[in-house]
N, C-alpha and C positions, 0 to 999 in steps of 0.2 A: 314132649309136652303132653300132658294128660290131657282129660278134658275141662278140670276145672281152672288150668293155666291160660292165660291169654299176654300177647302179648299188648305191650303199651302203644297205645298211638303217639304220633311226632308230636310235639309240643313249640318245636318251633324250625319246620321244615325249611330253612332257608339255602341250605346246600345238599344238594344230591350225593356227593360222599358222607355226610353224615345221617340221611334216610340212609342208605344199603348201611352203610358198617352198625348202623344203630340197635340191631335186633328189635324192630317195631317193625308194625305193617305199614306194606306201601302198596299201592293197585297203581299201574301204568295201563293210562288208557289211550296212549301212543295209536294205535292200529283204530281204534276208534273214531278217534280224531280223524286219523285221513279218512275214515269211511263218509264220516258226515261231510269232508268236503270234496270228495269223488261220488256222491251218492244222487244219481238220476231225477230223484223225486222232487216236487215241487214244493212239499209244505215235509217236514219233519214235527217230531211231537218226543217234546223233552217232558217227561215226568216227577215228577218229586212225589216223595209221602204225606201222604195227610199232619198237616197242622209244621211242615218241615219248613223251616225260616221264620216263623212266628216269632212276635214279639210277646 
């Protein structure tokens, strides 16, 4: 893949063998997840980008 290739994102990710076999991007945030709920701290702080979910 060059640089000007990208691949597609899912369009309609509703089964996990068709993310992997699809040649699209996937991020698994598996390991994440248990950190945020083995994690000591009292208050956590979830971020989004500016203007991100707008209508």
């Amino acid at each position: 893949m060059n640089n000007n290739e990208f691949l597609p994102l899912p369009d309609n990710p509703g089964c996990y063998e068709e993310l992997k076999d699809g040649n699209c991007y996937f991020v698994d945030k598996t390991e994440f997840i248990k950190t945020v709920f083995t994690s000591s701290t009292k208050v956590l702080l979830f971020t989004r980008p500016r203007r991100f979910g707008k209508t």
